[in-house]
Backbone as JSON Lines, residues from 0, in Angstrom:
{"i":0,"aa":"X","n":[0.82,-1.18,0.0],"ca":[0.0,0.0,0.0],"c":[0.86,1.24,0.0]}
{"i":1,"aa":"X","n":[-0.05,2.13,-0.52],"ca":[1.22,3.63,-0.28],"c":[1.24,4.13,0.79]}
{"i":2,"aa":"X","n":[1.84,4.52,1.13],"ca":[2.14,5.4,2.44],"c":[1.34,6.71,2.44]}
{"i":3,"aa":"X","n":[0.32,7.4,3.26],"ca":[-0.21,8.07,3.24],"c":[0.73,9.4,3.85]}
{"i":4,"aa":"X","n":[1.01,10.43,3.83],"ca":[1.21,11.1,4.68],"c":[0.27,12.64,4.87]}
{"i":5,"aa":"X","n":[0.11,13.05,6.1],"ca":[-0.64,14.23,6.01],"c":[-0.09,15.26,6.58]}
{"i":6,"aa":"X","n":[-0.29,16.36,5.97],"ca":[0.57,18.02,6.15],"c":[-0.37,18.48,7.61]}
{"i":7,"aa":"X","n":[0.02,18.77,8.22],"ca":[-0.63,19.4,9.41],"c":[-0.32,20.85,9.07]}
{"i":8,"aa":"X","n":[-1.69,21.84,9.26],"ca":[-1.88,23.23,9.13],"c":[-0.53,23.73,9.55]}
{"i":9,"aa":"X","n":[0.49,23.59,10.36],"ca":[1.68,24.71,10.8],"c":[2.2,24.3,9.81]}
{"i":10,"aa":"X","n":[2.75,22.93,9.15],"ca":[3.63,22.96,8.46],"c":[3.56,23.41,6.87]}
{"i":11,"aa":"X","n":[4.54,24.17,6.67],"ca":[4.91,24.98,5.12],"c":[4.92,23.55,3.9]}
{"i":12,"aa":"X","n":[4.46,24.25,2.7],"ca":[4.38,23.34,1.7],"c":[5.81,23.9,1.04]}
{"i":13,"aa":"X","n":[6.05,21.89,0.66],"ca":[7.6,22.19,-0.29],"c":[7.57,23.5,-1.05]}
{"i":14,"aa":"X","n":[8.63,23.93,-1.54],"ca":[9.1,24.51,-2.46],"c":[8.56,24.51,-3.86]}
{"i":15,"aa":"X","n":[7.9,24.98,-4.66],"ca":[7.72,24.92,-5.89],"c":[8.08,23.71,-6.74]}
{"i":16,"aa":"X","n":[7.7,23.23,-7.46],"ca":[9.04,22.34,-8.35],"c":[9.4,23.79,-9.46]}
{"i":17,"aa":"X","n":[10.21,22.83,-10.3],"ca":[11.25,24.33,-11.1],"c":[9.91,24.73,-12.05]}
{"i":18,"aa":"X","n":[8.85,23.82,-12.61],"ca":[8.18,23.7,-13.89],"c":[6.93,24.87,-13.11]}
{"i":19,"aa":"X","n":[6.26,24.76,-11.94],"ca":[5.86,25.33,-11.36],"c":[6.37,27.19,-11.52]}
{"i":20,"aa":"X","n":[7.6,27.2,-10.73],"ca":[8.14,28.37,-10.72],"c":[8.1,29.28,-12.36]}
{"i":21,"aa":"X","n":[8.68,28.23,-13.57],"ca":[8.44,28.48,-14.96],"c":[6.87,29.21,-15.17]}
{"i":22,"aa":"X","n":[6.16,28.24,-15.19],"ca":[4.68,28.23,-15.0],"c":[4.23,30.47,-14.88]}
{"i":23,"aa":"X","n":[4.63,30.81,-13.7],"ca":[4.15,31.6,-13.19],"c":[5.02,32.7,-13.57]}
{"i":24,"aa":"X","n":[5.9,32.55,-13.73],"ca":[6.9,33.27,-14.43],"c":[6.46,33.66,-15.87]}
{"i":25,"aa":"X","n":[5.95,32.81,-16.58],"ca":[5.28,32.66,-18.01],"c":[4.11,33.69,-17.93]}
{"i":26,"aa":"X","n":[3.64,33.34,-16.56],"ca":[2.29,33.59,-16.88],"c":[2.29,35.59,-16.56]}
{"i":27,"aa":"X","n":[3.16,35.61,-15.49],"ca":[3.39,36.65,-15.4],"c":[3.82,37.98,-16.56]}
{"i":28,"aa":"X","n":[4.82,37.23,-17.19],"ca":[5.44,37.95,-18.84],"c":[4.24,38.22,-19.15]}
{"i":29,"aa":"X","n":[3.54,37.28,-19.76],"ca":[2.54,37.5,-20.86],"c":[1.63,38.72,-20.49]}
{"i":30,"aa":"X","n":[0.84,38.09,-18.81],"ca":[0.18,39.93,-18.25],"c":[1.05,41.07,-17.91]}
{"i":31,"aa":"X","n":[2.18,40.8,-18.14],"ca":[2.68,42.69,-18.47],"c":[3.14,42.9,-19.81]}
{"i":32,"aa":"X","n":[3.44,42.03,-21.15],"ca":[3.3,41.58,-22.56],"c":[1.76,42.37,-22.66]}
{"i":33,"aa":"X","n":[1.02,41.78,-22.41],"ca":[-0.6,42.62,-22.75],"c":[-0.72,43.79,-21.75]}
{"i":34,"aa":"X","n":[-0.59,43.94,-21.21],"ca":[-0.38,45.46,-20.35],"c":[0.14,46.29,-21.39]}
{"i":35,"aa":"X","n":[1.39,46.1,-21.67],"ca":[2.44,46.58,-22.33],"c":[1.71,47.05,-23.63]}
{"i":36,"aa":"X","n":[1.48,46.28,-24.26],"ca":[0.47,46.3,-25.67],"c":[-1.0,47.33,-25.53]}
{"i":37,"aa":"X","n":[-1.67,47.03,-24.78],"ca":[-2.66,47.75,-24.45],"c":[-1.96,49.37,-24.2]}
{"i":38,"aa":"X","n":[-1.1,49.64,-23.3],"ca":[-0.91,50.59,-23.43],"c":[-0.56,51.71,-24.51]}
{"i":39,"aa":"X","n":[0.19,50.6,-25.38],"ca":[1.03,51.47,-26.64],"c":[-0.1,51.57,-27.65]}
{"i":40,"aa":"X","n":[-1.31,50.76,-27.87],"ca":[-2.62,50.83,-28.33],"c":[-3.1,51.89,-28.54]}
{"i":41,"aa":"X","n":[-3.64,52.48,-26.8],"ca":[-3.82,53.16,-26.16],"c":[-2.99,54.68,-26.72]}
{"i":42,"aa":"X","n":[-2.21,54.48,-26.43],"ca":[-1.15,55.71,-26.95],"c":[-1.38,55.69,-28.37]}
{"i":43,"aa":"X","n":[-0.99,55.01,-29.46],"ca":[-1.52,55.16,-30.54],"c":[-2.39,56.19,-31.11]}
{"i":44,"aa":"X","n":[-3.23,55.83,-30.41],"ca":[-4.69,55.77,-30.78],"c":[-5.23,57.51,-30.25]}
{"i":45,"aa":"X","n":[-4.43,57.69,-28.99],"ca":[-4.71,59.64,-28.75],"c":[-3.81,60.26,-29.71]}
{"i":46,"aa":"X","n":[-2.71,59.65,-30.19],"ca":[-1.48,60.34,-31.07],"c":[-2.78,60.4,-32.1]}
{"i":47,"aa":"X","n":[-3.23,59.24,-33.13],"ca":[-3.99,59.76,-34.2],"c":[-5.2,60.45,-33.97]}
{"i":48,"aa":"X","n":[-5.8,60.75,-32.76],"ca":[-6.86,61.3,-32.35],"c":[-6.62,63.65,-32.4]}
{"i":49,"aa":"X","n":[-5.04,63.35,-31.82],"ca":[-4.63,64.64,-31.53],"c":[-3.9,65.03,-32.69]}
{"i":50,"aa":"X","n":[-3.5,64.63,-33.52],"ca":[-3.09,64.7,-34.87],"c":[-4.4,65.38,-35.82]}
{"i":51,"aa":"X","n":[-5.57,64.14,-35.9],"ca":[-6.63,64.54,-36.4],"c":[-7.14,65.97,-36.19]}
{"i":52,"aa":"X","n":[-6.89,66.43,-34.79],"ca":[-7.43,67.04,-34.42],"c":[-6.66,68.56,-34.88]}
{"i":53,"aa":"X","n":[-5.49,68.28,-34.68],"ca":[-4.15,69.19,-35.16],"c":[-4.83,70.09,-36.39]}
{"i":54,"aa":"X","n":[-5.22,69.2,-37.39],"ca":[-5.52,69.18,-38.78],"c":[-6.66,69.26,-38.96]}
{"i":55,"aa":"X","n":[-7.45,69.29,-38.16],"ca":[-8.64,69.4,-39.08],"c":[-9.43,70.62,-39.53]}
{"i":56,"aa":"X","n":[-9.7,70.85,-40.65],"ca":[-10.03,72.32,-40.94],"c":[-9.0,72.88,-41.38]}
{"i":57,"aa":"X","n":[-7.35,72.42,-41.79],"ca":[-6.9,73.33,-42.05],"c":[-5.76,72.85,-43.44]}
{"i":58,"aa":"X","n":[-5.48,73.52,-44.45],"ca":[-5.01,73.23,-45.68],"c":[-4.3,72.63,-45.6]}
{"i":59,"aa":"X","n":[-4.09,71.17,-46.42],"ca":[-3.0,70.24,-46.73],"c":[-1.77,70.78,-47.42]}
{"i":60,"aa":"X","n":[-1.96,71.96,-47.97],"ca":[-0.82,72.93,-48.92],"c":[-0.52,73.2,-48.08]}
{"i":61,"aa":"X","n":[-1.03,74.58,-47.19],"ca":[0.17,75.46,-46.61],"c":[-0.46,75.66,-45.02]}
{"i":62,"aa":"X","n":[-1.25,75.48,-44.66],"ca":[-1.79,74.97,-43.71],"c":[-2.49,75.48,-42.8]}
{"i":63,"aa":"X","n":[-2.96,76.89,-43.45],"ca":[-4.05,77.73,-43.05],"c":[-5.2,77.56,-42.5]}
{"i":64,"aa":"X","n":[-6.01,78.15,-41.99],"ca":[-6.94,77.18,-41.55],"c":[-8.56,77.63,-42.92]}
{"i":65,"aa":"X","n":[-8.96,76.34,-43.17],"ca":[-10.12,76.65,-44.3],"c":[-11.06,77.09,-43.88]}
{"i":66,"aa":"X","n":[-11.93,77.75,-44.97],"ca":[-13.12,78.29,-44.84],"c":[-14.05,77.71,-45.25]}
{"i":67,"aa":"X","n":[-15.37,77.46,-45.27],"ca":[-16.56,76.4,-45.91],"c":[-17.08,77.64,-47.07]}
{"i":68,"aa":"X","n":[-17.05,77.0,-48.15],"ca":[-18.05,77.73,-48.94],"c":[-18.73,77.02,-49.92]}
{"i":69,"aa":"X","n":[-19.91,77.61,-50.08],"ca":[-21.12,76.6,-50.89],"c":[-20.55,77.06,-52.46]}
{"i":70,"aa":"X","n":[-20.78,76.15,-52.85],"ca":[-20.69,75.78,-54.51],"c":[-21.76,75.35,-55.35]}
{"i":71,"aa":"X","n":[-22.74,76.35,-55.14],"ca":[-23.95,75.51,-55.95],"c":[-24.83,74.82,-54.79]}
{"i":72,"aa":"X","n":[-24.71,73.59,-55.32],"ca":[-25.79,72.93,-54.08],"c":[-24.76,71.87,-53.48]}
{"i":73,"aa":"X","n":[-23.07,72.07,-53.24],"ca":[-22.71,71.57,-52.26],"c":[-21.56,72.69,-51.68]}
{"i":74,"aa":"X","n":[-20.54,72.1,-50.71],"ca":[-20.34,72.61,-49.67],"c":[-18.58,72.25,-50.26]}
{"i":75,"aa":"X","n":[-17.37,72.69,-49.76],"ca":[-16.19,72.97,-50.16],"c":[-15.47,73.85,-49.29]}
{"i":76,"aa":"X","n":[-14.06,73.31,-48.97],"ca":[-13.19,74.05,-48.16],"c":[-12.48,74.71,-48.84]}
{"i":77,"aa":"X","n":[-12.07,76.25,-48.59],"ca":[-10.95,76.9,-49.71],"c":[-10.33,77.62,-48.52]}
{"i":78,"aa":"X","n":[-9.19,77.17,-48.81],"ca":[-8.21,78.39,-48.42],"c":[-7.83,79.85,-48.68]}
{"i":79,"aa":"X","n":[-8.07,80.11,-47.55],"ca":[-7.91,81.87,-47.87],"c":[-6.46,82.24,-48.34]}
{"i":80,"aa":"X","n":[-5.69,81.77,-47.66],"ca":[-3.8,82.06,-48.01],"c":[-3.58,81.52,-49.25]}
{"i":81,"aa":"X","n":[-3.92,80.0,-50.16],"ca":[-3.21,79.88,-51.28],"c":[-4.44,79.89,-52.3]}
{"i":82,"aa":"X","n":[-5.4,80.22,-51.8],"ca":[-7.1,80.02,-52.71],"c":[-7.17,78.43,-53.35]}
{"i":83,"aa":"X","n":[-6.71,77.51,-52.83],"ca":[-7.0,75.86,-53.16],"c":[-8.79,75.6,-52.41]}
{"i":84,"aa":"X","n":[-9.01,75.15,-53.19],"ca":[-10.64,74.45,-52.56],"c":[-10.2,72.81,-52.76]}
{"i":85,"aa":"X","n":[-10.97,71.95,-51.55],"ca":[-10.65,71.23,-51.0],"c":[-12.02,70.55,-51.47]}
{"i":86,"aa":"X","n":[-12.31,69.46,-52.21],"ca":[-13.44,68.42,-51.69],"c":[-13.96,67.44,-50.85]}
{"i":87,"aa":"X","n":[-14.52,67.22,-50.26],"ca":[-14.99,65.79,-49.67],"c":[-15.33,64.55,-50.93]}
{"i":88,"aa":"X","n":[-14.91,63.24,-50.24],"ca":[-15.14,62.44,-51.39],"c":[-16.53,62.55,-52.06]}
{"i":89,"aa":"X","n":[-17.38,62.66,-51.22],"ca":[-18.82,62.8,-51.91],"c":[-18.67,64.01,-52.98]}
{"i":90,"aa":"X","n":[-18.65,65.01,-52.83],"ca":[-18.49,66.22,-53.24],"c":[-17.43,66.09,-54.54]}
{"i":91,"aa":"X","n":[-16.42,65.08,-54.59],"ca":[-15.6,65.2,-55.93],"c":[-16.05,63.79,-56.68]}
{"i":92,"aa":"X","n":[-17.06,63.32,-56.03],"ca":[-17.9,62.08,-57.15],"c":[-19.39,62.32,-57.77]}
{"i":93,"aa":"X","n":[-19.23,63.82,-56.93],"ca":[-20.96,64.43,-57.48],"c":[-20.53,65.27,-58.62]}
{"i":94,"aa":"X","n":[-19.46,66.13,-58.72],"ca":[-18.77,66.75,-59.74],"c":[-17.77,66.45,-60.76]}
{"i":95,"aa":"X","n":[-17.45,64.72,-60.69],"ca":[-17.2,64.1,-61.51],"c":[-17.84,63.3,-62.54]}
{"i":96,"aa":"X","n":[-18.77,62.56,-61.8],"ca":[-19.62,60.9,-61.6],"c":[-21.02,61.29,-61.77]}
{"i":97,"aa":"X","n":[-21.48,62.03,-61.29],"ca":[-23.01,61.8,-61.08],"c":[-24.12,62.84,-62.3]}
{"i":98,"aa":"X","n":[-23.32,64.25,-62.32],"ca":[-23.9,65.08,-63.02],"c":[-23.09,65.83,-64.18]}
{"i":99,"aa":"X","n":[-24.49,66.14,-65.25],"ca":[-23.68,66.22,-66.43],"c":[-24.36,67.92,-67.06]}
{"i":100,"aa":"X","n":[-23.16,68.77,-65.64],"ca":[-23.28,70.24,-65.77],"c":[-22.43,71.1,-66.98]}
{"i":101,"aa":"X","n":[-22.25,71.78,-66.71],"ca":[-21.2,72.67,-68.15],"c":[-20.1,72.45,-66.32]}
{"i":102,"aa":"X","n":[-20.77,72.85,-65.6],"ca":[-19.15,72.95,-64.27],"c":[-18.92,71.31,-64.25]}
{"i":103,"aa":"X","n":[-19.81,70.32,-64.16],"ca":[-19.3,68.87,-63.58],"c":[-18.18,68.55,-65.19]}
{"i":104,"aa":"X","n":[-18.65,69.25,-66.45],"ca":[-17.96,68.71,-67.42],"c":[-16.5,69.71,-67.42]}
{"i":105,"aa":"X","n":[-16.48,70.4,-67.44],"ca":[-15.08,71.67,-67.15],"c":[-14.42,70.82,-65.88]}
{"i":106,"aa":"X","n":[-14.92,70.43,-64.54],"ca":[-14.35,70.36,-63.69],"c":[-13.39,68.13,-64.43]}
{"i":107,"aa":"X","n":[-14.32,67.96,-65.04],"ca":[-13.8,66.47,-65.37],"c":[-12.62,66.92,-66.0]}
{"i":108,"aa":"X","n":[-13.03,67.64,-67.41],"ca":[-12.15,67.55,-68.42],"c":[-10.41,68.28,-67.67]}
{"i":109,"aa":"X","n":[-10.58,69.3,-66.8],"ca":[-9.34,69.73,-66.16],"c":[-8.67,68.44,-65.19]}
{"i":110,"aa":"X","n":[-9.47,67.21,-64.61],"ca":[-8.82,66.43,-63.76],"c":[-8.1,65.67,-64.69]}
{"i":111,"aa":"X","n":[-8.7,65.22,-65.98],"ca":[-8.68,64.63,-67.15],"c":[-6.57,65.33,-68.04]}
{"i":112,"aa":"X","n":[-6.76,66.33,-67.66],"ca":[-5.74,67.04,-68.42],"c":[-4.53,66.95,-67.56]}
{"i":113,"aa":"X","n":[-4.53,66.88,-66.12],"ca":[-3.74,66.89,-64.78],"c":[-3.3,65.69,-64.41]}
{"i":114,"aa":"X","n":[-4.7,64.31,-65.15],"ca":[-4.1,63.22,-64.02],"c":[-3.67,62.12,-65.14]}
{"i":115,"aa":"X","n":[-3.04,61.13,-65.07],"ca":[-2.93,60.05,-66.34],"c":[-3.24,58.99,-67.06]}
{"i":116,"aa":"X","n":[-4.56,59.0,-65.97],"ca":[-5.07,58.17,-67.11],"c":[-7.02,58.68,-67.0]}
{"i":117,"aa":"X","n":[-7.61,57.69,-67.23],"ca":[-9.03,57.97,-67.52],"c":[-9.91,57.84,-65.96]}
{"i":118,"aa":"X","n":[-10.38,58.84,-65.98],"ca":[-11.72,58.79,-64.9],"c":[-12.52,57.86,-65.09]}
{"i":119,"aa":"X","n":[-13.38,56.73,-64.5],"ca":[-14.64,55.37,-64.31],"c":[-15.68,56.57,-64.72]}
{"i":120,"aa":"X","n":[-16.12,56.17,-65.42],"ca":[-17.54,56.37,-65.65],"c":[-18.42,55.82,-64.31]}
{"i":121,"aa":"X","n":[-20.02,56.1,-64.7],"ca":[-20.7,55.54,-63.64],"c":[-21.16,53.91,-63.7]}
{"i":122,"aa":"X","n":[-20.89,53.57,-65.23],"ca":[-21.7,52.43,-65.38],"c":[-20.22,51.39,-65.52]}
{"i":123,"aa":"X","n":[-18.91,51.96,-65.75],"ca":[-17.69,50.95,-65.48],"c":[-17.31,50.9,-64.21]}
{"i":124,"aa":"X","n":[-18.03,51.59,-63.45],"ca":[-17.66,51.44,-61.39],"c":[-16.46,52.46,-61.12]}
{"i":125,"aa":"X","n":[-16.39,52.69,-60.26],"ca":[-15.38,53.43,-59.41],"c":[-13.97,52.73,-58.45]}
C-alpha cells in the first residue's frame, strides 16, 4: 500500500518544483506583454486622435486654416492664403460621376488634363 502522509496546518508546503516556478513566471510575462500592448494601443490611438485634431479644418498645402463655402448645391473648403478648394469624397464624385453640368464637365475635363489616365464612368464602377 502507499504510504499516506498528512501536512498538518503549521507545516509549510515544499518549495515549488522548477516547472511550477516556470509556470508563473510565463504567466506573469505575458500579463505585463498585454499590459504593455494595451498601453502602446492606447497611446496610438490619442497620437492619431490629436493629430486629427491638429488638422482638421486646415489646408493640406500650406496649412491655413479653411473656410466652408457653398458651390452651388454643395459645400467645399478653400483656403484663404493659397485660394485651393478642398473636396470631400462625396463632393468630388458628385462633380465628376453623377452630373452632367457645363461645371461637372469643365471640372472632369481639367482632372482629365492633370491626371494620367481615364476617370470610371458611372456604369464601369469606381
Amino acid at each position: 500500500m502507499h504510504e499516506f502522509t498528512h501536512r498538518l496546518p503549521h507545516e509549510p508546503w515544499s518549495k515549488p518544483s522548477r516547472n511550477e516556478e516556470e509556470y508563473f513566471r510565463r504567466l506573469e510575462y505575458e500579463t505585463r506583454l498585454e499590459a504593455a500592448r494595451h498601453r502602446e494601443e492606447q497611446r496610438q490611438a490619442e497620437e492619431r486622435e490629436r493629430t486629427k485634431e491638429l488638422h482638421k479644418d486646415h489646408c493640406p498645402r500650406c496649412g491655413s486654416r479653411l473656410v466652408h463655402v457653398r458651390l452651388r448645391d454643395a459645400w467645399a473648403d478653400q483656403c484663404p492664403s493659397c485660394r485651393g478648394i478642398w473636396l470631400d469624397r462625396d463632393m468630388f464624385e458628385l462633380f465628376t460621376h453623377r452630373v452632367r453640368t457645363p461645371l461637372a464637365e469643365w471640372f472632369r475635363s481639367t482632372l482629365l488634363q492633370h491626371s494620367l489616365g481615364e476617370l470610371p464612368t458611372e456604369k464601369e464602377g469606381r
